[in-house]
OpenMM code with the backbone's topology and positions (N, CA, C; nanometers):
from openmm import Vec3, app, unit

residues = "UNK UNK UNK UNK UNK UNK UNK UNK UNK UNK UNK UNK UNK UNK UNK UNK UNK UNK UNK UNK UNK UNK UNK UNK UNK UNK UNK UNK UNK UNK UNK UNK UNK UNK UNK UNK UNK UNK UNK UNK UNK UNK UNK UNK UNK UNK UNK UNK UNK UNK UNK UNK UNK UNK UNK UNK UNK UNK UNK UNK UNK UNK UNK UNK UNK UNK UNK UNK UNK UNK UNK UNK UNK UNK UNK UNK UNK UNK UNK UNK UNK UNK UNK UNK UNK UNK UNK UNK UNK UNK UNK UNK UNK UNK UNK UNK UNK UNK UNK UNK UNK UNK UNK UNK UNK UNK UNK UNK UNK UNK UNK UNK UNK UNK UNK UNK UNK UNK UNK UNK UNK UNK UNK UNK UNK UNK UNK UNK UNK UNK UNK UNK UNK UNK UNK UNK UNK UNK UNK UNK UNK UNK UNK UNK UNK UNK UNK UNK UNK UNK UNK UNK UNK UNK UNK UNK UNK UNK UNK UNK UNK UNK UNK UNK UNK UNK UNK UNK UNK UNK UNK UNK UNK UNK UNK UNK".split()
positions = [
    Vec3(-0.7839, -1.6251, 0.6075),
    Vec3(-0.8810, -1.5186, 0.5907),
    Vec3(-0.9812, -1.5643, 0.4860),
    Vec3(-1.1149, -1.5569, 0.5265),
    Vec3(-1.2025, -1.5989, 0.4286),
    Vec3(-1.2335, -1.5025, 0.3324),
    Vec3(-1.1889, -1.4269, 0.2876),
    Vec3(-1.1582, -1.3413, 0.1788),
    Vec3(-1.1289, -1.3985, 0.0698),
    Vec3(-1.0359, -1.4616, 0.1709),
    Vec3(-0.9290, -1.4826, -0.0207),
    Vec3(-1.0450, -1.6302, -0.0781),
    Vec3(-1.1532, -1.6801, -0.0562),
    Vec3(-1.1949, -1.7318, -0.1108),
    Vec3(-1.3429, -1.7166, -0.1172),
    Vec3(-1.4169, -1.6660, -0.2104),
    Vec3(-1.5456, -1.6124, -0.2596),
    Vec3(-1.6007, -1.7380, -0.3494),
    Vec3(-1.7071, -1.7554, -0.2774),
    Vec3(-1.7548, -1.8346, -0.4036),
    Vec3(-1.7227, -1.9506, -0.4442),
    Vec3(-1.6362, -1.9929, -0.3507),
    Vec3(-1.5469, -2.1312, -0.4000),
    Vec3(-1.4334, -2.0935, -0.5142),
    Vec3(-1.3979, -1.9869, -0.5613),
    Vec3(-1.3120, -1.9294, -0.6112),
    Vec3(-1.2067, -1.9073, -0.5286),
    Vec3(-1.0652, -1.9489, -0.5492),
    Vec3(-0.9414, -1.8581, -0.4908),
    Vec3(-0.9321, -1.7435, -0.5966),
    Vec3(-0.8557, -1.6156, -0.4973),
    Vec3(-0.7945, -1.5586, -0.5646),
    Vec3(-0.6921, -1.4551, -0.5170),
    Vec3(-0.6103, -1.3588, -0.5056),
    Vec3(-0.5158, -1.3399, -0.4519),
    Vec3(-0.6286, -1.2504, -0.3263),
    Vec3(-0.5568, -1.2196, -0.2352),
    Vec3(-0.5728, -1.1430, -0.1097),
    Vec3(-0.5623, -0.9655, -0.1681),
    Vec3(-0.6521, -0.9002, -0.2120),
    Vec3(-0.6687, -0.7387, -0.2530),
    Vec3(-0.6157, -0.6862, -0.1563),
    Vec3(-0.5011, -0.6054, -0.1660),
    Vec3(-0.4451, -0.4710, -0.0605),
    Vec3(-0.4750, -0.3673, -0.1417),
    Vec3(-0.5322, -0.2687, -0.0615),
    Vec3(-0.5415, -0.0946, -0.1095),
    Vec3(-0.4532, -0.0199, -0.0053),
    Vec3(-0.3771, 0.0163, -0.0646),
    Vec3(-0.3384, 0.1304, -0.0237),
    Vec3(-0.3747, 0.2557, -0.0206),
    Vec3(-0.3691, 0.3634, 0.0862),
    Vec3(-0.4393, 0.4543, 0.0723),
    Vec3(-0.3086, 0.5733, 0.1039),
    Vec3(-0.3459, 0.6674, 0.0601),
    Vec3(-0.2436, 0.8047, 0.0816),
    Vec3(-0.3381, 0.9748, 0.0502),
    Vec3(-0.2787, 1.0335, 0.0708),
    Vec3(-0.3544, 1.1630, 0.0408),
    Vec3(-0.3376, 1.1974, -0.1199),
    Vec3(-0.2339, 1.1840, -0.1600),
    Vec3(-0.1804, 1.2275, -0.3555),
    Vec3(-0.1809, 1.1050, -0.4195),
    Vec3(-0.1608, 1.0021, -0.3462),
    Vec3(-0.1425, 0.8685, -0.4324),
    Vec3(-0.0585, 0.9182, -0.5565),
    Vec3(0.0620, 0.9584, -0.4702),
    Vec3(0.1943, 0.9976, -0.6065),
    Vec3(0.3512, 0.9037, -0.5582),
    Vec3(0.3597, 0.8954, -0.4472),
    Vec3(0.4641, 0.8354, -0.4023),
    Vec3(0.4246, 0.6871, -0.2896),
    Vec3(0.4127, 0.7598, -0.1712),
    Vec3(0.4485, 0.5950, -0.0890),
    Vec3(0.3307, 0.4985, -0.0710),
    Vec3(0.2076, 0.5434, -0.1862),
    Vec3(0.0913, 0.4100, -0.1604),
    Vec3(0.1434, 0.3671, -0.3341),
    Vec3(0.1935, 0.4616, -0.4162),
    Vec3(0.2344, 0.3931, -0.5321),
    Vec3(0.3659, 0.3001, -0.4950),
    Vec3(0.3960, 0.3373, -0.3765),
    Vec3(0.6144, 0.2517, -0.3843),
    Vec3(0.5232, 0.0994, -0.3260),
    Vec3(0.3804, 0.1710, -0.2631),
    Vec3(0.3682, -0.0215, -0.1720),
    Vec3(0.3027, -0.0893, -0.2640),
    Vec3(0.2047, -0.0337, -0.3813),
    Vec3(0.1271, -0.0838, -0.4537),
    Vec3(0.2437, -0.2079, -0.5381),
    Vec3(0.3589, -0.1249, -0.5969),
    Vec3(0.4527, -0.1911, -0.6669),
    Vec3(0.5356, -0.2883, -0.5827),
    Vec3(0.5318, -0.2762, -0.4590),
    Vec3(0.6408, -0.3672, -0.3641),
    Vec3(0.5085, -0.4816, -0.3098),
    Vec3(0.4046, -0.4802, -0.2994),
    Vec3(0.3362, -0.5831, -0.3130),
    Vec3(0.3195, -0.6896, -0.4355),
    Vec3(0.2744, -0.6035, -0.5330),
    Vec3(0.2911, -0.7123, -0.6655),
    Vec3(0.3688, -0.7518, -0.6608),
    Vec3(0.4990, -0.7240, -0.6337),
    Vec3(0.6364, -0.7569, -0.6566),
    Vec3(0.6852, -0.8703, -0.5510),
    Vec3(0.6719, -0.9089, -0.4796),
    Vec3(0.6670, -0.9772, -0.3249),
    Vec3(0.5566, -1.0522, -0.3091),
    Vec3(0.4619, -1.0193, -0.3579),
    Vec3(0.2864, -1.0805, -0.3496),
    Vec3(0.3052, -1.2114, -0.3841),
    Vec3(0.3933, -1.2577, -0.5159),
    Vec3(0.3515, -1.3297, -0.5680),
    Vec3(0.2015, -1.3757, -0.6239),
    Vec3(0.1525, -1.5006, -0.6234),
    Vec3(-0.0200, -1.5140, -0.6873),
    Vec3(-0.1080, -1.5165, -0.5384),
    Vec3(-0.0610, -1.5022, -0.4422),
    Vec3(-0.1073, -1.4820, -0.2978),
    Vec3(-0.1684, -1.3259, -0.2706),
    Vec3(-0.1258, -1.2219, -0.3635),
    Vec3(-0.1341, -1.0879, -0.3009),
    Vec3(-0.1864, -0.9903, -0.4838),
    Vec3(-0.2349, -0.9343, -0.4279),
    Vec3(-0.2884, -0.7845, -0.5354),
    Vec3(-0.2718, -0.6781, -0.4374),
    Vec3(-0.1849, -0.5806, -0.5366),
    Vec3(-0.1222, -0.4566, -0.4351),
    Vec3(-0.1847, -0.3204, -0.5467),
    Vec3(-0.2644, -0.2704, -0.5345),
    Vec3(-0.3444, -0.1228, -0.5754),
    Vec3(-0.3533, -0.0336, -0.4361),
    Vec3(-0.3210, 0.0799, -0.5293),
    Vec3(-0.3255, 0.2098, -0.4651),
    Vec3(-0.3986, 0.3561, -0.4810),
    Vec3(-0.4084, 0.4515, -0.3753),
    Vec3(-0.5748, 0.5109, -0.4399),
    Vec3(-0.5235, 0.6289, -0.3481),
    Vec3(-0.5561, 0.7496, -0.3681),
    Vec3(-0.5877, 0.8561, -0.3059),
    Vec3(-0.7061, 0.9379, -0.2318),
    Vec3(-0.6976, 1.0077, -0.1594),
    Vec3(-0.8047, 1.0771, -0.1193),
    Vec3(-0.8365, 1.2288, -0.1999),
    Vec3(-0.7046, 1.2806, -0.2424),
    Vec3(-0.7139, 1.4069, -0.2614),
    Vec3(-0.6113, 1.3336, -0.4093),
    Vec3(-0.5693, 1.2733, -0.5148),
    Vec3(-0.4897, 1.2661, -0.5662),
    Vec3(-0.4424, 1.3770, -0.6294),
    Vec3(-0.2748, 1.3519, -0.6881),
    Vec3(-0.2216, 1.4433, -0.7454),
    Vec3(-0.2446, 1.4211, -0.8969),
    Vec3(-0.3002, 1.3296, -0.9244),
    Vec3(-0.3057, 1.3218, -1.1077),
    Vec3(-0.1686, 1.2605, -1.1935),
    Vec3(-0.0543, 1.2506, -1.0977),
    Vec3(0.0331, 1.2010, -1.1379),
    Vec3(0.1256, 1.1473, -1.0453),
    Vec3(0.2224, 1.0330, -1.1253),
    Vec3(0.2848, 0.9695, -0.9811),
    Vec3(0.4286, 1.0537, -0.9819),
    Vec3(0.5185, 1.0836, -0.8643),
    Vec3(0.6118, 1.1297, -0.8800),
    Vec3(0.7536, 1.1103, -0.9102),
    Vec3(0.7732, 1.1836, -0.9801),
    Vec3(0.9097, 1.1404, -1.1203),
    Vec3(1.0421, 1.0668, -0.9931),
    Vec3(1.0473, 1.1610, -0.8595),
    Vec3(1.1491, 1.0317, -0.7719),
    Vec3(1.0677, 0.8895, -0.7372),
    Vec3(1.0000, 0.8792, -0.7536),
    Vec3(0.8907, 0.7350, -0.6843),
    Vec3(0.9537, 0.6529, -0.8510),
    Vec3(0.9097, 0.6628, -0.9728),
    Vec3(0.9418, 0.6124, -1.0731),
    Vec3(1.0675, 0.5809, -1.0793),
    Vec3(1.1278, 0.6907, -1.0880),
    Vec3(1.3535, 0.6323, -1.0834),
    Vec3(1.3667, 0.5664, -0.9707),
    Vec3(1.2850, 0.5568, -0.8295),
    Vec3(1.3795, 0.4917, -0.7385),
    Vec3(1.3049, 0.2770, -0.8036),
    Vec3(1.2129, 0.2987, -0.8175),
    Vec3(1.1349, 0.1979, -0.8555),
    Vec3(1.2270, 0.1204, -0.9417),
    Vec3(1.2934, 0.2077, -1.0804),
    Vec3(1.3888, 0.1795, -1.1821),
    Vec3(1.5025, 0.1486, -1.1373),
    Vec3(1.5531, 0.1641, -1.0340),
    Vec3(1.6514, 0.1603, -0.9721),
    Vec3(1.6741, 0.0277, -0.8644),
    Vec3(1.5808, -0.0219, -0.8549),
    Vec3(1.5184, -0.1450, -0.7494),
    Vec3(1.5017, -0.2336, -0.8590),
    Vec3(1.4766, -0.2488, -0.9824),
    Vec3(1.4103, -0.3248, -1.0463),
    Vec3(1.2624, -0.3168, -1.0733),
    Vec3(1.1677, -0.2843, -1.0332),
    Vec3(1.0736, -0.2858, -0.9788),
    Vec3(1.0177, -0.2142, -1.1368),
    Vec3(0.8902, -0.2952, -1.1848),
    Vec3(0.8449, -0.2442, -1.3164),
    Vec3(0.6932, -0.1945, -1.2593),
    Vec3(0.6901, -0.0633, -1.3146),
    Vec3(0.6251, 0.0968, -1.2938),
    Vec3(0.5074, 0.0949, -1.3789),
    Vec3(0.5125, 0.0062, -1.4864),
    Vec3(0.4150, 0.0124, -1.5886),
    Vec3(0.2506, 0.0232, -1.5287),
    Vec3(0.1439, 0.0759, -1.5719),
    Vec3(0.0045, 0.0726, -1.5007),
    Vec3(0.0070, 0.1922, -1.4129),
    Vec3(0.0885, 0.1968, -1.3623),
    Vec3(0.0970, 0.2892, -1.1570),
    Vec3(0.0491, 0.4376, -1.2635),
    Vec3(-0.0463, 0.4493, -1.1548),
    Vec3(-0.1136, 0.6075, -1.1913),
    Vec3(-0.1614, 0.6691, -1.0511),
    Vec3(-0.1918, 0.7436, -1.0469),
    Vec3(-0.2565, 0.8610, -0.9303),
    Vec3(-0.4458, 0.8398, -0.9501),
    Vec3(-0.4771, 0.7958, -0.8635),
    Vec3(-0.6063, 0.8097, -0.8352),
    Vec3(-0.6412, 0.7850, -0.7325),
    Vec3(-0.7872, 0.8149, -0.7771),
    Vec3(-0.8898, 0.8592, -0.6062),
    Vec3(-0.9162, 0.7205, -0.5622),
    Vec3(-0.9402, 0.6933, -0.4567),
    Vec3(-1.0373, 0.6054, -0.3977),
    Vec3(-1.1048, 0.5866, -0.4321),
    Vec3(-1.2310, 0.6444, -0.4773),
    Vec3(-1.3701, 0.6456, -0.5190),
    Vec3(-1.3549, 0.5722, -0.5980),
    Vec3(-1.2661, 0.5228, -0.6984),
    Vec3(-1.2414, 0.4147, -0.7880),
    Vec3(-1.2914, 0.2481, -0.7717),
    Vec3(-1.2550, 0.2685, -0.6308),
    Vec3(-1.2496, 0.1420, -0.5251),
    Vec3(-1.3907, 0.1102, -0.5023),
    Vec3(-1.4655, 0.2509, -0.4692),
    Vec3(-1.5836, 0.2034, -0.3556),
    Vec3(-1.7038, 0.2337, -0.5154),
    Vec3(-1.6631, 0.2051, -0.6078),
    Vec3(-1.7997, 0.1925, -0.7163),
    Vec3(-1.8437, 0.0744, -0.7233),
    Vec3(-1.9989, 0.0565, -0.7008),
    Vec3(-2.0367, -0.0758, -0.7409),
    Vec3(-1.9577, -0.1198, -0.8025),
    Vec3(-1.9266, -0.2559, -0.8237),
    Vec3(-1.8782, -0.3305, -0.9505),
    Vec3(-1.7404, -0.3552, -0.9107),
    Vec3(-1.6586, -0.2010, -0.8305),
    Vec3(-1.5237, -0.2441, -0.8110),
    Vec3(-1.4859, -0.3905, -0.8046),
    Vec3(-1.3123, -0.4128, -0.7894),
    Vec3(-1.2888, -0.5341, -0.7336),
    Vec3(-1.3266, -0.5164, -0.5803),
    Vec3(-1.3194, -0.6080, -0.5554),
    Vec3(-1.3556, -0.6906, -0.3868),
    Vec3(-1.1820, -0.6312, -0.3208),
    Vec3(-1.2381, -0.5327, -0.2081),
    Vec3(-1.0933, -0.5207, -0.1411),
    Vec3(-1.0922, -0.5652, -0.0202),
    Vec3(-0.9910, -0.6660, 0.0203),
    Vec3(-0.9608, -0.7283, 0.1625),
    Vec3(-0.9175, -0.6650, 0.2667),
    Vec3(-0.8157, -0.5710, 0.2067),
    Vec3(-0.7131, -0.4870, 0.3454),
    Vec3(-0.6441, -0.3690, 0.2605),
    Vec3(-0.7406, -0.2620, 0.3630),
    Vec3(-0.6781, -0.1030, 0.2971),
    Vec3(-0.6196, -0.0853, 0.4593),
    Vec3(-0.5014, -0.0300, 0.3615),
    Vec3(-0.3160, 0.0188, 0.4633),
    Vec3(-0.3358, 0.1273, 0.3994),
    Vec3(-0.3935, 0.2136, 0.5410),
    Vec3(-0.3596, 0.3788, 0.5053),
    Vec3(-0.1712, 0.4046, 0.5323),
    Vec3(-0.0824, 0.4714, 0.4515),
    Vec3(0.0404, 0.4604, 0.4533),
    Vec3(0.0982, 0.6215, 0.4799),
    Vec3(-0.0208, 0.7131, 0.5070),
    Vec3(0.0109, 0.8357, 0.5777),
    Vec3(-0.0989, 0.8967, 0.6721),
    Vec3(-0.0539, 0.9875, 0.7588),
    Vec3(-0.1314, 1.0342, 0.8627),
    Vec3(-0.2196, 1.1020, 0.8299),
    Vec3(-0.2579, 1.1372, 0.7300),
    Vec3(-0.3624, 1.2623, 0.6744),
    Vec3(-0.5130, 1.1531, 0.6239),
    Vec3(-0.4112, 1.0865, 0.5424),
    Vec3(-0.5427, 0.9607, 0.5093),
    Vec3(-0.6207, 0.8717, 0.6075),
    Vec3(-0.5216, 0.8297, 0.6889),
    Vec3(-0.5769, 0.8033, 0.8068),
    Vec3(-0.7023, 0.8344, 0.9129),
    Vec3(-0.6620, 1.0248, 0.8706),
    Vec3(-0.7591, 1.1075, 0.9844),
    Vec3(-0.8960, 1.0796, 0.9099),
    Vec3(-0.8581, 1.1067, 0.7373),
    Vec3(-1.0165, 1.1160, 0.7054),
    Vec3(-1.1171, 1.0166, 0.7029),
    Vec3(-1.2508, 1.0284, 0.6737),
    Vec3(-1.3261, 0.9357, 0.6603),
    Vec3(-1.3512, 0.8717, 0.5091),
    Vec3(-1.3385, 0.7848, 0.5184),
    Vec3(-1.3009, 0.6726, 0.3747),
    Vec3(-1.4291, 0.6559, 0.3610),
    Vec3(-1.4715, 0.6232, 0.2404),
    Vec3(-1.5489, 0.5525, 0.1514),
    Vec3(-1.6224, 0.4675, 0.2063),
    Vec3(-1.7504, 0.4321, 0.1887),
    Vec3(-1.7730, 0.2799, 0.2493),
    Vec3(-1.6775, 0.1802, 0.1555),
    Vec3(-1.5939, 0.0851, 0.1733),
    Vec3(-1.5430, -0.0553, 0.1167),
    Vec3(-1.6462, -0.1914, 0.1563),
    Vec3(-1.7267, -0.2243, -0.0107),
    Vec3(-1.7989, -0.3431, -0.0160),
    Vec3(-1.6890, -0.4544, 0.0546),
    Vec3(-1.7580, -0.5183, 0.1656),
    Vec3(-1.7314, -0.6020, 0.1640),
    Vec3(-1.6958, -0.6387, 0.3647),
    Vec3(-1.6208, -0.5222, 0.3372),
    Vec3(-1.5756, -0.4954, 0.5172),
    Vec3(-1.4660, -0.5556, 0.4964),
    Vec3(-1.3545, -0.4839, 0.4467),
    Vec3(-1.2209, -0.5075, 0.4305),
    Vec3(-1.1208, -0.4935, 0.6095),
    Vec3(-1.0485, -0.5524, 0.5781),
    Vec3(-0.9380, -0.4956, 0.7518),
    Vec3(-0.8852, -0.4034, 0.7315),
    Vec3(-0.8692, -0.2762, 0.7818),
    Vec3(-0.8008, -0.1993, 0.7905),
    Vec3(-0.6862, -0.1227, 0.8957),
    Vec3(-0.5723, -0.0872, 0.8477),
    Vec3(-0.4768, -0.0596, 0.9634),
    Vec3(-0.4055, 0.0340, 0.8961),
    Vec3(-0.3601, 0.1462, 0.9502),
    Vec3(-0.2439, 0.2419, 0.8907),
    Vec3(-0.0980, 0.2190, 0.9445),
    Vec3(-0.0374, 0.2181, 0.8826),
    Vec3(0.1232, 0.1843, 0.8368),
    Vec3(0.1802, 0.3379, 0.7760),
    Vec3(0.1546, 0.4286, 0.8936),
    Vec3(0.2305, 0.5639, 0.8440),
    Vec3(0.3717, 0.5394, 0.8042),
    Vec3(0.4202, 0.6379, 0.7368),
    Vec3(0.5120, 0.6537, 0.6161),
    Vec3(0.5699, 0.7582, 0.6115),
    Vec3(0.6952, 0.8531, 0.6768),
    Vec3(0.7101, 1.0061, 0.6483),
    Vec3(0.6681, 1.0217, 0.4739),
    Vec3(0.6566, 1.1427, 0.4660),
    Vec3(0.6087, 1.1335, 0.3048),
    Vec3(0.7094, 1.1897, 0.2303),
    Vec3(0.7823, 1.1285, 0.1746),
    Vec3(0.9698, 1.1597, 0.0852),
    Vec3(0.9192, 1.2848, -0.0271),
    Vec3(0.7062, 1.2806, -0.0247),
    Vec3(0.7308, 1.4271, -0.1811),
    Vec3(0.6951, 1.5208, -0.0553),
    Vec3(0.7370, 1.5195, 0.0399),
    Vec3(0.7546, 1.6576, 0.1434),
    Vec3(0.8595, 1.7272, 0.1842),
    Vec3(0.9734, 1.6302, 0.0990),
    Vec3(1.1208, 1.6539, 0.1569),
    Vec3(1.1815, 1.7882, 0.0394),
    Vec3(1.1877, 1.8994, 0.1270),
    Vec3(1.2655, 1.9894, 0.0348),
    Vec3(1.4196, 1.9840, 0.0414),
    Vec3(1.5112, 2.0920, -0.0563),
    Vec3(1.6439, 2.0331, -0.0344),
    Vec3(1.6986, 1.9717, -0.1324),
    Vec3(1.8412, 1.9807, -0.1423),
    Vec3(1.8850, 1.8992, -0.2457),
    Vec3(1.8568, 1.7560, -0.2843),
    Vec3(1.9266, 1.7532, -0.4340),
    Vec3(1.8236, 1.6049, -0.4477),
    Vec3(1.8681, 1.4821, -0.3982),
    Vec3(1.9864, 1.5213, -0.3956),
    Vec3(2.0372, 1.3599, -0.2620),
    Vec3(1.9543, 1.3158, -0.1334),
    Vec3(1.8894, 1.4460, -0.0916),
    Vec3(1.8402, 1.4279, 0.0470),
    Vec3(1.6909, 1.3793, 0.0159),
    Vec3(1.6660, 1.4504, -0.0890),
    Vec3(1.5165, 1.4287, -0.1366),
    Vec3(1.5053, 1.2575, -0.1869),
    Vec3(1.6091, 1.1998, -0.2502),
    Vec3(1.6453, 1.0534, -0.3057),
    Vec3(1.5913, 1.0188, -0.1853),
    Vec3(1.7340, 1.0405, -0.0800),
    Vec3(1.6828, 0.9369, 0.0387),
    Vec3(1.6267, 0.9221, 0.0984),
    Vec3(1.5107, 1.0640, 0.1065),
    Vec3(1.3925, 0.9784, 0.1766),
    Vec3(1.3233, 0.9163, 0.1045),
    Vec3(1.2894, 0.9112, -0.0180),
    Vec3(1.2490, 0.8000, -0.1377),
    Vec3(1.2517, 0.6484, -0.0880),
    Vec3(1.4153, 0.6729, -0.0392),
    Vec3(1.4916, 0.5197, -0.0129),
    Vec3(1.4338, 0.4810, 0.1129),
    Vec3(1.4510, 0.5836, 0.1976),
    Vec3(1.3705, 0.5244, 0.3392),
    Vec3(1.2199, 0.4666, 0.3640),
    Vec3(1.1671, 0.5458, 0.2717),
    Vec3(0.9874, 0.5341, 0.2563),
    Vec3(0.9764, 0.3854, 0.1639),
    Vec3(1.0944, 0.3566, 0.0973),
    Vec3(1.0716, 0.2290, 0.0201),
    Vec3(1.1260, 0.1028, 0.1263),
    Vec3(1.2480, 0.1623, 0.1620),
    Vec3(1.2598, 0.0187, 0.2272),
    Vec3(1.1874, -0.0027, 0.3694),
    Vec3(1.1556, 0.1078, 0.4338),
    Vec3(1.0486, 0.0430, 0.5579),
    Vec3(0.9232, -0.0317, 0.4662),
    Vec3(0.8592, 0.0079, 0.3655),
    Vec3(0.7504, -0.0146, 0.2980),
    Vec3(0.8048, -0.1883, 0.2725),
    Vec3(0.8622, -0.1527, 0.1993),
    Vec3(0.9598, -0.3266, 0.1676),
    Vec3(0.9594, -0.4117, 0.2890),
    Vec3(1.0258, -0.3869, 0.4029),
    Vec3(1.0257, -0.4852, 0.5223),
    Vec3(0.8647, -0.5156, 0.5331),
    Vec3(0.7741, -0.3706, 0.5593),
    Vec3(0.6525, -0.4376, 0.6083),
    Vec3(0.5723, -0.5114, 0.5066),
    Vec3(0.6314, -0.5032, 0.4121),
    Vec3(0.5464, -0.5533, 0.2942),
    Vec3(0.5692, -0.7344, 0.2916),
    Vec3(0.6696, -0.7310, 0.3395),
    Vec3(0.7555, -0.8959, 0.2933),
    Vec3(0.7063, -0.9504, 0.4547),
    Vec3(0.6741, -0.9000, 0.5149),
    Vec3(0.6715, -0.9686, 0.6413),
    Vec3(0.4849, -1.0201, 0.6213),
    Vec3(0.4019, -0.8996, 0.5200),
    Vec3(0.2602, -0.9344, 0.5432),
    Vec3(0.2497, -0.9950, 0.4589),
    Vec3(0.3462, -1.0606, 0.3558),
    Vec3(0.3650, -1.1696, 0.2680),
    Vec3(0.3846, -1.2732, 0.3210),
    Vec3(0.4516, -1.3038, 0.3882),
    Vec3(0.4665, -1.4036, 0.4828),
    Vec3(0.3640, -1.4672, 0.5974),
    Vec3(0.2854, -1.3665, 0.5869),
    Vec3(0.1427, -1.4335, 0.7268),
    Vec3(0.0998, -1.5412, 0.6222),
    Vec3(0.0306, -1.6522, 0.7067),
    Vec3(-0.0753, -1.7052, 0.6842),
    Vec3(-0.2231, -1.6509, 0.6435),
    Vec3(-0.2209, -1.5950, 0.5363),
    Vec3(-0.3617, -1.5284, 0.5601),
    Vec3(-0.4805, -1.6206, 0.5351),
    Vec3(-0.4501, -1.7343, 0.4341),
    Vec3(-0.5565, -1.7960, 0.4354),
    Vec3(-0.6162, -1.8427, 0.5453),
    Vec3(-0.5305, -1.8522, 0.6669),
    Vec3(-0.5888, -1.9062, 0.7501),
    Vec3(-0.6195, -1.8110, 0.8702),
    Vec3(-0.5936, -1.6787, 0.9053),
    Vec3(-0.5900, -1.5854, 1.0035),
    Vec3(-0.7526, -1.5668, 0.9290),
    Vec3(-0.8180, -1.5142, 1.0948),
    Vec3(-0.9268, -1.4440, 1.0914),
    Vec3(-0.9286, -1.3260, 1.0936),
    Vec3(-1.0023, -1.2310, 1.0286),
    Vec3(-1.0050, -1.0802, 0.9990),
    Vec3(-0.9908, -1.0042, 1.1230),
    Vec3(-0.9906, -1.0558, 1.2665),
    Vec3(-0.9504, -0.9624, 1.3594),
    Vec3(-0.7609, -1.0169, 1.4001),
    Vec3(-0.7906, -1.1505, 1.3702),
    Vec3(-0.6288, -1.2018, 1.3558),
    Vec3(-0.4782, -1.1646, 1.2572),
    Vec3(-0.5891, -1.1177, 1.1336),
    Vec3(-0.5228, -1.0358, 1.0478),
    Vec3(-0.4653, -0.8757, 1.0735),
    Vec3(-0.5904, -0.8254, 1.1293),
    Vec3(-0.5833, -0.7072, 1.1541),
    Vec3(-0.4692, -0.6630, 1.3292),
    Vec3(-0.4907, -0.7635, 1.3941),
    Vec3(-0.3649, -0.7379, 1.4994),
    Vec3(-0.2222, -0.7495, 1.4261),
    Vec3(-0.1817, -0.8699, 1.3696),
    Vec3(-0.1035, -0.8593, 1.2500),
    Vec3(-0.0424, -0.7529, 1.1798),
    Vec3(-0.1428, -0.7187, 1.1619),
    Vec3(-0.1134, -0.5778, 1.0438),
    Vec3(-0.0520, -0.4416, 1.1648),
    Vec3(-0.0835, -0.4659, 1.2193),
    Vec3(-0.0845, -0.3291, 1.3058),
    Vec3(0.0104, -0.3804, 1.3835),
    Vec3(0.0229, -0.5183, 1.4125),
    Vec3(0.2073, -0.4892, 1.4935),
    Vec3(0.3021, -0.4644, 1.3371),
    Vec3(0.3080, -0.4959, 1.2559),
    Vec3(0.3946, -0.4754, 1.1071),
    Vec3(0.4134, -0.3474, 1.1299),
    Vec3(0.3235, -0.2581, 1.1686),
    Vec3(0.3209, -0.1132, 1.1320),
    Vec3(0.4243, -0.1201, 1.2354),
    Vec3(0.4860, -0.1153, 1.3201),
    Vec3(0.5336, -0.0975, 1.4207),
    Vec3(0.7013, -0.1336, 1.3753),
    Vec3(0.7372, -0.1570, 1.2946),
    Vec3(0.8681, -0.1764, 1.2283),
    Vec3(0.8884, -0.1082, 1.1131),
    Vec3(1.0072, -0.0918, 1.1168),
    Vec3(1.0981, -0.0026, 1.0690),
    Vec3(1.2157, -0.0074, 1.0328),
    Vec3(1.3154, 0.0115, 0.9106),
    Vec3(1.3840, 0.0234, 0.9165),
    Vec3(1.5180, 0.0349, 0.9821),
    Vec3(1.6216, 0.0252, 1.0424),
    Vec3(1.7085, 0.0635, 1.0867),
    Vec3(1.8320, 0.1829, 1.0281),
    Vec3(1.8664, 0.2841, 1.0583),
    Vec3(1.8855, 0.3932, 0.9772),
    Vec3(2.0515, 0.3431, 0.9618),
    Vec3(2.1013, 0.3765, 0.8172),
    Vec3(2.2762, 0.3641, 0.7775),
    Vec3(2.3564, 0.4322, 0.8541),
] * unit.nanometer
topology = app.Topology()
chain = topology.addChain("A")
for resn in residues:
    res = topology.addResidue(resn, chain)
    for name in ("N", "CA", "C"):
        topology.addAtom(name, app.Element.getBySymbol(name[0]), res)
């Protein structure tokens, strides 16, 4: 992907994630990209409607994975699409609501594909049940995350990327 090199500069491949609260499952992918990315990948996450804060199960399950939380906040999109932003390659809408709406212009003409997500801060009910969908929304996020770690991106073209991305979406977990 000629993204990842501007200018004669490398630099990692920008993922945005997108969600409606940007409180739970674009914060669980933001952190499971860095985390998996290695110096190949930048994993940020953004809302449409944010909640202002990320949610207290998204943080413990994170703590619980290993996975260090530090930075992760709730915000808008609009963050993204200000002059000056960083340069974003590939926004993964990760729920159906974000999906429907109309996004921002993104400098640059990033790929985009949605990778819906049931949303675990919708789950009412005790908190075991509420955990596990936490757990489910992380580890499908995890498989698709490690698998778009694994493409070739330097070398896929932005419509090669983007078929890519959109068969990923298409996996899932297998349930315990």
């Amino acid at each position: 992907m000629s993204s990842v090199e501007r200018d004669g500069v490398h630099r990692p491949c920008t993922v945005l994630f997108l969600c409606t609260g940007n409180s739970a499952r674009s914060i669980l992918a933001e952190a499971l990209l860095n985390h998996w990315g290695g110096e190949r990948f930048r994993g940020l996450s953004a809302g449409s409607h944010p909640k202002g804060a990320v949610h207290p199960l998204a943080l413990a399950l994170l703590a619980e994975r290993g996975l260090p939380s530090g930075g992760l906040r709730s915000k808008s999109w609009d963050e993204f699409a200000q002059p000056g932003a960083a340069p974003i390659d590939v926004v993964l809408t990760v729920c159906d609501a974000a999906a429907g709406e109309t996004c921002p212009y993104w400098p640059g003409q990033p790929v985009t594909a949605h990778w819906g997500i049931p949303d675990p801060a919708a789950v009412d009910g005790p908190e075991d049940r509420r955990r596990q969908a936490f757990s489910d929304a992380f580890d499908t996020l995890e498989q698709r995350i490690r698998l778009l770690t694994g493409l070739p991106i330097e070398t896929l073209s932005a419509s090669a990327l983007q078929h890519r991305l959109r068969a990923i979406a298409g996996t899932s977990v297998a349930k315990r």
